[in-house]
N, C-alpha and C positions, 0 to 999 in steps of 0.2 A: 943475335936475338936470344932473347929466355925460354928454352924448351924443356918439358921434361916428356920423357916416352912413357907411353902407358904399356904397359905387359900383351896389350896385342899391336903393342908396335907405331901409334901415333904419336908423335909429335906434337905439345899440346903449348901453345905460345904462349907468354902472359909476362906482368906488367911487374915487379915486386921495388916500390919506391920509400924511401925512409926507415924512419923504424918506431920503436911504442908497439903499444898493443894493434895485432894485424885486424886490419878489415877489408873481407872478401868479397868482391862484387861479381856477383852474377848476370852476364846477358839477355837481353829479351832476343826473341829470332826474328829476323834471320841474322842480327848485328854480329859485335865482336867490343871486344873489353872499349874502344875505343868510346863505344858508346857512356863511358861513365866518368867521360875527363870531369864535368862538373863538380861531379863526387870525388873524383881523387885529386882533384887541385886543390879544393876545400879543406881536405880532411889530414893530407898531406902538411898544409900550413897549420893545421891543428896539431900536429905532432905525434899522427899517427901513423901506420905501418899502411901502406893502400896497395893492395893486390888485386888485378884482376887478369882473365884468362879468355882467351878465344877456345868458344868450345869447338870441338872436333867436326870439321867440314865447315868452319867458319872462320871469317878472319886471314890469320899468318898458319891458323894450322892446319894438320896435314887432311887433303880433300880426297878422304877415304869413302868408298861404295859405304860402307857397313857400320853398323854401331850405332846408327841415330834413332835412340832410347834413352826412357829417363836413366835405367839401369847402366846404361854406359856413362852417360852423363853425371850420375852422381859417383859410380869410379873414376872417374875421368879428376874429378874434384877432390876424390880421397887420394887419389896418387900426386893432386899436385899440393897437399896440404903436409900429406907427409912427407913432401922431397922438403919442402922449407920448415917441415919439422914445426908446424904451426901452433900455439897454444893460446887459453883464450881468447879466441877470435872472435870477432863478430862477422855473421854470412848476409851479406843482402844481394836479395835476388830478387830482380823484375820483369814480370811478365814469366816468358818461359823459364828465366832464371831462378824466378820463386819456384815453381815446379822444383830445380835442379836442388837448391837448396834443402826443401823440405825431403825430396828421396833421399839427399844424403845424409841427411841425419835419421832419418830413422834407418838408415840402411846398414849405415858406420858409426851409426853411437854420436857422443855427443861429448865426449872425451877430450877434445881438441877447441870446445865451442862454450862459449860464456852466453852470448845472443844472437834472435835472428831477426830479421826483416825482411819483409815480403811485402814487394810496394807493384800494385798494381796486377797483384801474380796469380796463374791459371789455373790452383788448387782451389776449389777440391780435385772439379769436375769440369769441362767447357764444354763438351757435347753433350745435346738431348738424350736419355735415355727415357725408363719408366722410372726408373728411382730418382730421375734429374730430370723431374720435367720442366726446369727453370733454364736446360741447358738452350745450345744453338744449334739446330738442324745440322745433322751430319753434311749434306746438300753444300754448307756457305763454306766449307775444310775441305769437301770435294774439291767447288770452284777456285778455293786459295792452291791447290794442287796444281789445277789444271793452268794458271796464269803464271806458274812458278815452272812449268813444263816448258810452257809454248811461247811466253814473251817475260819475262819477268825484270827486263830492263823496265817495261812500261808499269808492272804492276809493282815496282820499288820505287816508280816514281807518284803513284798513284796513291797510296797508302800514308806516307807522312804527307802527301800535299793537303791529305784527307783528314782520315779519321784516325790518325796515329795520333797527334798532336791536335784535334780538334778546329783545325785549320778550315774544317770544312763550314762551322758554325758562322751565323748571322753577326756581323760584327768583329772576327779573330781578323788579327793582322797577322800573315805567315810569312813566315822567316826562309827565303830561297837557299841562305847557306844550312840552315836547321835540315832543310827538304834531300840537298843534296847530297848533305855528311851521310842522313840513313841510305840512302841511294848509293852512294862509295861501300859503305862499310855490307851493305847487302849484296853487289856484284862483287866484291871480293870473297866472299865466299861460294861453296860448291853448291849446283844445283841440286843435287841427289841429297845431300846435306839439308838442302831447305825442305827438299820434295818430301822426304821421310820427317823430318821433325814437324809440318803439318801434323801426323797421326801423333807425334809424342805429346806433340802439348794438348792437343784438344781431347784424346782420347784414353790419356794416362786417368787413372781414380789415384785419388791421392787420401781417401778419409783417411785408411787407418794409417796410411804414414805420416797426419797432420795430429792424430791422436799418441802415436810416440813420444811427440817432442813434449822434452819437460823445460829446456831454456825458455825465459822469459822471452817473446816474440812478437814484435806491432809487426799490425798489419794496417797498411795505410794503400788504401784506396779511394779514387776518383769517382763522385757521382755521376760525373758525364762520361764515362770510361763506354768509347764506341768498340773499342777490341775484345774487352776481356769484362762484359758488361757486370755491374758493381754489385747488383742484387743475389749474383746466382755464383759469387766469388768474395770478396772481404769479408763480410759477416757470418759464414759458413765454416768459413777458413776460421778465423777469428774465437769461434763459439764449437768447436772441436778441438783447436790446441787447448792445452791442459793450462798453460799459464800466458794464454793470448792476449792482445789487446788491440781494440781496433782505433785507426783515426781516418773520419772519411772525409774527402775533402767535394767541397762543394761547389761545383763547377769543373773541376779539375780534368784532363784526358789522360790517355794512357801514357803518354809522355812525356808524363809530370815531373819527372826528375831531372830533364832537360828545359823544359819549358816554364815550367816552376822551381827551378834549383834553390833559389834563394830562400822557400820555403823548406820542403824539402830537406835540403842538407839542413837550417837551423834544428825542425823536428828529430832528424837521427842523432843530431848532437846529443840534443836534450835529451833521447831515449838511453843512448852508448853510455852517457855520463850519471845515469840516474841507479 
């Protein structure tokens, strides 16, 4: 397997197929790069460089107590961009992925990075505060703790039958292999891993690191988005980056890159090549 260590010692797995210009995919939680065959079978036949990476306590790699932060996360990303010596890249990152993306570039520059993308992703903000009053009850990240603690076989099966993939809606035909793949790629990774990255994505602020970026950057988010709800995330996100763009899609759930690939990958084409 492709590993590189990180300086505190993990292990960090990941996918590095063809070559052309690289494009870096980011995981939503609790998955692992698995989750973006769609995107890298596509993009792969396009004649581009497809990388993706199990973040740390996820996946193939290593299921360490410690580190599950954006700030390790977005090192995590600069250690495996420099072992492949990466140059204009483009980073897309979903759901928590976007999160990871967007720290690391303002974290680490932008040196290595042509564009980004952020589909579906948890920046700015995902919990209520006073300055976020559009967020989500700290209370609903509580209870996503507590079911990741105490049963979390049942609430990985629970989540893409649901409101992952919008399966839950009047009308959706749901996919049992679609249900099971997030169900695999979620019990393969570490609980502590999951239990902690609850606080990172919901309770990270991400303004002023969406106000850094100066790469050109869509952000494509789903109206019916039941995860990462679309009013108080795309357009936020969107309208703080310096040279953002938004494309929302109408109907769409947070698992739109799986469920709707076909769209999807054609839009990043269009974006990468414009």
């Amino acid at each position: 397997m492709n590993t590189v260590r990180t300086k505190d010692g993990i292990d960090i797995f990941y996918k590095d197929w063809g070559s052309g210009q690289p494009i870096v995919f980011s995981h939503g939680w609790p998955l692992s790069a698995d989750d973006w065959d769609a995107q890298m079978m596509f993009f792969l036949d396009h004649g581009f460089r497809v990388i993706a990476h199990d973040r740390r306590g996820h996946g193939r790699s290593t299921q360490t107590a410690d580190g599950h932060d954006m700030d390790h996360y977005a090192d995590d990303l600069a250690t495996l961009t420099a072992h492949l010596d990466l140059k204009n890249a483009v980073h897309v990152g979903h759901s928590t992925g976007g999160g990871e993306v967007v720290r690391y570039l303002a974290r680490h520059g932008e040196s290595r990075v042509s564009k980004a993308v952020l589909i579906a992703a948890v920046p700015p903000l995902m919990v209520k505060t006073e300055a976020n009053p559009g967020g989500l009850p700290k209370e609903v990240f509580d209870g996503f703790q507590e079911q990741v603690a105490n049963n979390r076989a049942q609430f990985y099966r629970d989540v893409p039958a649901g409101p992952f993939y919008g399966f839950n809606r009047a009308g959706a035909k749901a996919s049992e292999g679609i249900i099971q793949n997030w169900w695999r790629q979620g019990m393969q990774g570490g609980a502590k891993a999951h239990y902690d990255g609850v606080v990172a994505f919901s309770q990270t602020d991400f303004t002023e690191d969406l106000k850094k970026i100066t790469v050109p950057t869509l952000v494509m988010h789903g109206d019916d988005d039941q995860i990462v709800p679309y009013a108080d995330s795309g357009p936020l996100s969107a309208a703080l980056l310096q040279n953002g763009t938004l494309k929302t899609y109408k109907g769409f759930p947070h698992g739109m890159p799986t469920t709707e690939s076909k769209t999807i990958n054609a839009d990043l084409l269009a974006f990468i090549q414009s």
